[in-house]
N, C-alpha and C positions, 0 to 999 in steps of 0.2 A: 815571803815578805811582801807585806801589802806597799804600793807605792802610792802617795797622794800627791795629789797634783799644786804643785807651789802657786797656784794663780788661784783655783778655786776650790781646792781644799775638796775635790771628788776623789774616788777613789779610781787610777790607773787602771786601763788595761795591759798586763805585762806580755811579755814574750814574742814581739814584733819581731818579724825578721826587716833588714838593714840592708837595704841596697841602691849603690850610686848608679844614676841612671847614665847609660853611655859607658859603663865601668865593668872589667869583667872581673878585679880582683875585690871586689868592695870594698867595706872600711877592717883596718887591722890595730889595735893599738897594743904596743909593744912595749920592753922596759931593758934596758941590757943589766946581768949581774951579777957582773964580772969578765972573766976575758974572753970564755969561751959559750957561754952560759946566756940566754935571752927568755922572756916568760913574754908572750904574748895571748890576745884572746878576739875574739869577734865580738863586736859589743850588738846588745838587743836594743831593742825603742819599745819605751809607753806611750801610751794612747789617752790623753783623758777627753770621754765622750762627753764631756759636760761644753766645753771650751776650746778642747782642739791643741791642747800645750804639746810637746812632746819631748821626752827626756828618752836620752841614753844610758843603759847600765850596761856590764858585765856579770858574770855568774863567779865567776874564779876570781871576783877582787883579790881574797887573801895572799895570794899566788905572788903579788906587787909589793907588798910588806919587806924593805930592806931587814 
């Protein structure tokens, strides 16, 4: 899936790896679903070389679907 960039309309560089500096567990977003049950994932970053924006995705969105 191609990513375009919301400021100037180039086309994204995807699959950035994500990490806090100073941080040893990086970023985790997570969703609980139900009592025992949690779906979590590492999210990626784009790149767009036109302008410099950058956006975060996940790959397993479906996975958050109540």
């Amino acid at each position: 899936m191609k990513r375009i960039c919301n400021q100037c309309q180039t086309e994204m560089i995807d699959d950035c790896k994500v990490n806090v500096q100073g941080g040893m567990n990086g970023i985790k977003i997570s969703q609980k679903k139900g009592l025992f049950k949690r779906v979590s994932a590492n999210p990626k970053g784009s790149v767009c070389p036109n302008c410099g924006y950058v956006a975060f995705y996940i790959d397993n969105f479906r996975e958050f679907i109540k």
